[in-house]
MDAnalysis code that builds the backbone (N, CA, C; Angstrom):
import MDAnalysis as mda
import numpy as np

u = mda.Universe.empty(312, n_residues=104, atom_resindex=np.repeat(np.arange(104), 3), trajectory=True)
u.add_TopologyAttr("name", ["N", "CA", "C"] * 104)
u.add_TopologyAttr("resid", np.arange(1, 105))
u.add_TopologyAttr("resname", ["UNK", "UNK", "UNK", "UNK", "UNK", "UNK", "UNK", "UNK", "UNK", "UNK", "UNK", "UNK", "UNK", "UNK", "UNK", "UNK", "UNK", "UNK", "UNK", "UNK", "UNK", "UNK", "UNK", "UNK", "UNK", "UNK", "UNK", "UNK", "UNK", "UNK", "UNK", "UNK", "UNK", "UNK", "UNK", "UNK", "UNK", "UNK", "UNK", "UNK", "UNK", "UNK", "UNK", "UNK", "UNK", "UNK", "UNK", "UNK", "UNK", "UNK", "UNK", "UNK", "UNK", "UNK", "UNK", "UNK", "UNK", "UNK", "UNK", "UNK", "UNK", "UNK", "UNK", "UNK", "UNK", "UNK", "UNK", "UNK", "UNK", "UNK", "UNK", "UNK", "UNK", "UNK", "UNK", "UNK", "UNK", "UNK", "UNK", "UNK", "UNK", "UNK", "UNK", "UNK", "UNK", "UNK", "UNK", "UNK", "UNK", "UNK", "UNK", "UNK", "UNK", "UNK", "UNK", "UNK", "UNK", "UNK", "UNK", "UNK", "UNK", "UNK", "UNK", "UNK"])
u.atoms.positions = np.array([
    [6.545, -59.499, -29.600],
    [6.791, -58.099, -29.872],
    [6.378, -57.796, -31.302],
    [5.641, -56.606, -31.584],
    [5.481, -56.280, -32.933],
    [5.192, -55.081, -33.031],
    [5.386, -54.645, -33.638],
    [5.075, -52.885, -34.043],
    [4.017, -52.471, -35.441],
    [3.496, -51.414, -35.430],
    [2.657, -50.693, -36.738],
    [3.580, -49.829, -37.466],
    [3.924, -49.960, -38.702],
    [4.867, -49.290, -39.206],
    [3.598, -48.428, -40.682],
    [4.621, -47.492, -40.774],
    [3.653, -46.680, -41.777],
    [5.078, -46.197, -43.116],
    [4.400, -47.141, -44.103],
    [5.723, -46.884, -45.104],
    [4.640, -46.728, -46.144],
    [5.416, -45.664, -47.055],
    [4.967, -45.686, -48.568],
    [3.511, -44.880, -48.214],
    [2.724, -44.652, -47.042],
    [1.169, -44.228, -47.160],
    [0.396, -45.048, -46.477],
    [0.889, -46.653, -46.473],
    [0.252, -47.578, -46.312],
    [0.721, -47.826, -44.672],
    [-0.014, -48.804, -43.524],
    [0.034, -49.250, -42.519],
    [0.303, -50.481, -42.101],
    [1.431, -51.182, -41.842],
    [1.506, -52.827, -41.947],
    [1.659, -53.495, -40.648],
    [1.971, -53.903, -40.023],
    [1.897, -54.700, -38.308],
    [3.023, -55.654, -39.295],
    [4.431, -55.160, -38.006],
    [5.762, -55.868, -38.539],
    [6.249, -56.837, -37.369],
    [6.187, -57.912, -37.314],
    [7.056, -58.786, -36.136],
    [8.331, -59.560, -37.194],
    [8.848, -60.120, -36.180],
    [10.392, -60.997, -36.124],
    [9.741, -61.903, -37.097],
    [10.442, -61.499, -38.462],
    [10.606, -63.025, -39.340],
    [9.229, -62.999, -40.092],
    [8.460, -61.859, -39.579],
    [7.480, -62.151, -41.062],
    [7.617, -61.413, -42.634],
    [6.914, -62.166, -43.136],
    [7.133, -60.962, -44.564],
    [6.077, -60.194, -44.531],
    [6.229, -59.096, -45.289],
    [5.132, -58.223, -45.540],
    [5.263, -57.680, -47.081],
    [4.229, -57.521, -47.757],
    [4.191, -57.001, -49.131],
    [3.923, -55.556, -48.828],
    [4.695, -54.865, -49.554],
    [4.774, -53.665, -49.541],
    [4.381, -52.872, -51.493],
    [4.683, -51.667, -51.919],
    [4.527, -51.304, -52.868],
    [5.491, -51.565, -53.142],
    [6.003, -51.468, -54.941],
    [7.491, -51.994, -55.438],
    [8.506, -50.366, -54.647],
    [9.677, -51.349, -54.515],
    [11.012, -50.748, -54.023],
    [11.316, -50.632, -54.970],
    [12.304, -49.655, -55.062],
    [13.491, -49.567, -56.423],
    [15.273, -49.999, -55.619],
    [15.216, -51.385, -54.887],
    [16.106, -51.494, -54.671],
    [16.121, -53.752, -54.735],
    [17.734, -53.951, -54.629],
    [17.653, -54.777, -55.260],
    [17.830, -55.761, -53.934],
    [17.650, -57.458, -54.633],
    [17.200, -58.705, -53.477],
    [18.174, -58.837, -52.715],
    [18.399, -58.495, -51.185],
    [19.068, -58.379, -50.283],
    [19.599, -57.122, -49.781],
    [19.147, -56.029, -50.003],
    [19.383, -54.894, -49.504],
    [18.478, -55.179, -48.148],
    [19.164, -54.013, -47.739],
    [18.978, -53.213, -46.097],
    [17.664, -52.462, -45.798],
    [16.849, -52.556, -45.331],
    [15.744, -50.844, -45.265],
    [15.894, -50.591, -43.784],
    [15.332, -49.620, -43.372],
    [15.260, -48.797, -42.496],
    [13.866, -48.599, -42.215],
    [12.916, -49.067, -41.380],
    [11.538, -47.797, -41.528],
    [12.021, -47.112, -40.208],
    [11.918, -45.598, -40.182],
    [11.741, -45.082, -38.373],
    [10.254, -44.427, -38.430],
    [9.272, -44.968, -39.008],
    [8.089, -44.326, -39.257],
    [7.156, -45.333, -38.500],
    [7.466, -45.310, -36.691],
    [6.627, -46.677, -36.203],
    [5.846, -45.213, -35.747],
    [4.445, -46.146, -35.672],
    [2.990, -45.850, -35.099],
    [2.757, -46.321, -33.356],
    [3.543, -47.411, -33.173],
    [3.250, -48.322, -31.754],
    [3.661, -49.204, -32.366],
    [4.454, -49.919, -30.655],
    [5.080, -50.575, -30.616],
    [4.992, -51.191, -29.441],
    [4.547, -52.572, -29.022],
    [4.115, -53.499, -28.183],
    [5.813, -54.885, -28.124],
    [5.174, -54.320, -26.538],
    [6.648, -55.399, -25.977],
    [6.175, -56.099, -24.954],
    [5.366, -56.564, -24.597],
    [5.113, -58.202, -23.595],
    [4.147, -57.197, -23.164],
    [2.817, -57.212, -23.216],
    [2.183, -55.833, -22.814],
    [2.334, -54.887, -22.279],
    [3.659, -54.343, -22.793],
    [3.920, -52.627, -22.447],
    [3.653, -52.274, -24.227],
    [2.656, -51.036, -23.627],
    [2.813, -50.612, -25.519],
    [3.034, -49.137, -25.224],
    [3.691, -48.599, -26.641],
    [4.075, -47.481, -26.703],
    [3.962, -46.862, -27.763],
    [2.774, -45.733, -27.798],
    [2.242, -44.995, -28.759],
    [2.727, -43.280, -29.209],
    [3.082, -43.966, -30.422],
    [3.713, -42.463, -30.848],
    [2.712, -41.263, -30.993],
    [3.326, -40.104, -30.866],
    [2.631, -39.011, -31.056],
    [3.240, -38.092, -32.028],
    [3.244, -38.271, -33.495],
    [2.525, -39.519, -34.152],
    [3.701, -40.863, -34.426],
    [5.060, -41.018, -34.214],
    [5.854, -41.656, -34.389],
    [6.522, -42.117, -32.938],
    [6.784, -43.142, -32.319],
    [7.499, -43.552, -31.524],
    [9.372, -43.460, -31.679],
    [9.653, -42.106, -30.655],
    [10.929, -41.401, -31.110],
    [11.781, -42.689, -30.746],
    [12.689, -43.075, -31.385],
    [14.176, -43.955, -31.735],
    [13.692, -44.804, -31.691],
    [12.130, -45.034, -31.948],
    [11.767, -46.920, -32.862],
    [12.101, -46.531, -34.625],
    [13.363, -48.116, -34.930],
    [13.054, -48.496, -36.114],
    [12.508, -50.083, -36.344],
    [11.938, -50.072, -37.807],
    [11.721, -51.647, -38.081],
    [13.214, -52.020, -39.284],
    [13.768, -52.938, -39.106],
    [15.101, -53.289, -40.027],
    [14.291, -54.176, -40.334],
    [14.418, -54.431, -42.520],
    [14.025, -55.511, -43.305],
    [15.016, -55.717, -43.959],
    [14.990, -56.762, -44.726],
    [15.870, -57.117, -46.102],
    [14.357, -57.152, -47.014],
    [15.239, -56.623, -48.408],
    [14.260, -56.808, -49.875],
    [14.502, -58.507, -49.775],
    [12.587, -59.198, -50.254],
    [12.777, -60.516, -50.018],
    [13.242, -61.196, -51.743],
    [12.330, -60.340, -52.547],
    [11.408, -60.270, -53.911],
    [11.246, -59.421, -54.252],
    [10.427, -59.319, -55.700],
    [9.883, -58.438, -56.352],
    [8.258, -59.058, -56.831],
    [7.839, -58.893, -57.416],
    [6.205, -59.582, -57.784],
    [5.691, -59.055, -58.808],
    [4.892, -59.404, -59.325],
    [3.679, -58.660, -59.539],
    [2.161, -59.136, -59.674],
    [1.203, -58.966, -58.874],
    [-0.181, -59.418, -58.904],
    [-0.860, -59.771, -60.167],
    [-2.097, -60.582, -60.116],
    [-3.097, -60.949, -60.997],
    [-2.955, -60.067, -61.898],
    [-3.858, -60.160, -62.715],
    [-4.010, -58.634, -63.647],
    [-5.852, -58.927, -63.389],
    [-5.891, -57.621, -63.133],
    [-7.141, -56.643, -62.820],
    [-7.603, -56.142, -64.237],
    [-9.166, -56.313, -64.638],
    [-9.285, -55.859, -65.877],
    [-10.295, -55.140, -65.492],
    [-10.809, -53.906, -66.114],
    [-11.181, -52.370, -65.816],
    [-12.206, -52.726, -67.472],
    [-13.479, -52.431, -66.790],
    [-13.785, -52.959, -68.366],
    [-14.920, -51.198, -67.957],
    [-14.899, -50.378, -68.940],
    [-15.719, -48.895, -68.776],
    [-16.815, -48.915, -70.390],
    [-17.950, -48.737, -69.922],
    [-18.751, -48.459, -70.990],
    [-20.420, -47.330, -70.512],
    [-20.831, -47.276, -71.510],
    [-21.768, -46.277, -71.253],
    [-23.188, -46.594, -72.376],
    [-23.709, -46.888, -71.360],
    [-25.106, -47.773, -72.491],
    [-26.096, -46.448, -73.470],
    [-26.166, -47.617, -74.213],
    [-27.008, -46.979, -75.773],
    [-26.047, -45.603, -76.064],
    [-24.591, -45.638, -76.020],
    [-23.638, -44.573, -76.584],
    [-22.421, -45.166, -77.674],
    [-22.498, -46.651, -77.274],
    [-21.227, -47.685, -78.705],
    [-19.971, -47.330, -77.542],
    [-19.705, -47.075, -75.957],
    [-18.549, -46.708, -76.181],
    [-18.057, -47.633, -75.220],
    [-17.269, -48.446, -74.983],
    [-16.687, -49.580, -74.505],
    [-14.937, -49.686, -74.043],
    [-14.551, -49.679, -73.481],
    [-13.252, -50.090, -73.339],
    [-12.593, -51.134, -72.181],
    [-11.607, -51.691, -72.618],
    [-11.009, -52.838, -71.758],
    [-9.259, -52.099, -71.930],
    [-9.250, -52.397, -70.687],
    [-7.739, -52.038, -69.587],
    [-7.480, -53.149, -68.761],
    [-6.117, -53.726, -68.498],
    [-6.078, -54.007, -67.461],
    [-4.488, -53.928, -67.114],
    [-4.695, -54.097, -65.789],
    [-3.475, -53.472, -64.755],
    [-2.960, -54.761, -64.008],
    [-1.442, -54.707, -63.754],
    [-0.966, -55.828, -62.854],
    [0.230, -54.606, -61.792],
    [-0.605, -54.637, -60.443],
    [0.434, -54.179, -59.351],
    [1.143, -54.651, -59.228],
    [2.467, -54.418, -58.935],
    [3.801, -54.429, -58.292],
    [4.472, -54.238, -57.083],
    [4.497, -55.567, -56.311],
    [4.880, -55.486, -54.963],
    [6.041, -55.699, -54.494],
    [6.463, -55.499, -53.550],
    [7.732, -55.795, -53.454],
    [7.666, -57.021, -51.653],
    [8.215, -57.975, -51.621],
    [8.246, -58.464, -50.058],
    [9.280, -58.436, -49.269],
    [9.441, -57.642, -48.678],
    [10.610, -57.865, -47.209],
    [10.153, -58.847, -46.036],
    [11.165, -59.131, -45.735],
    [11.424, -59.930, -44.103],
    [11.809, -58.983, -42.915],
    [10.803, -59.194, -41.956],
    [11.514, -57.976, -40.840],
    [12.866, -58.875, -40.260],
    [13.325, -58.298, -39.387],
    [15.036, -59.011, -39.363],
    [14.505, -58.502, -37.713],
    [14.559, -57.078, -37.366],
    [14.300, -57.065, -35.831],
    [13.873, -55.489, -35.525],
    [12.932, -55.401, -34.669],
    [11.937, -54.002, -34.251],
    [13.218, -53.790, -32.831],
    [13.835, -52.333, -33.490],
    [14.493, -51.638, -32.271],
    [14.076, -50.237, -31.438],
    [13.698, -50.581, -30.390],
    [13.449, -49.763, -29.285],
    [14.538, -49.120, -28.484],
    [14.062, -47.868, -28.735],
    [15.469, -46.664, -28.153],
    [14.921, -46.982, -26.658],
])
């Protein structure tokens, strides 16, 4: 069984017991979530496609972690002008564990 969940903007494929990285949460390691924002939801090949949400599907996680990725360096310049710059960025993820996909 696994479902398409749509959190934050983003699209993730959630089954029993996996993790998934998500964008950072502002909540702390062992909290509760809720998504009711399923896309489809597949149960021994019966699937069931929302229009656009599958009414009384949720996905239940726990916060696993917090993270944060590599750092990404952004290097911008513009030839025969002197003008150069270096940036760089480290995203912030957050990982939950799905716990269990409930079907109304």
């Amino acid at each position: 069984m696994y479902a398409l969940v749509e959190y934050k903007g983003k699209q993730y494929k959630a089954e029993k017991d996996a993790l998934i990285q998500v964008d950072k949460i502002d909540a702390e390691k062992g909290a509760t979530i809720e998504i009711d924002t399923v896309l489809l939801v597949s149960n021994d090949g019966s699937v069931s496609v929302g229009a656009p949400y599958v009414k009384g599907a949720k996905v239940k996680a726990i916060v696993e972690d917090s993270i944060r990725d590599k750092k990404v360096i952004v290097y911008k310049y513009k030839s025969k002008k002197d003008y150069h710059r270096t940036i760089g960025h480290r995203q912030e993820y957050t990982t939950i564990r799905v716990q269990e996909i409930v079907v109304a």
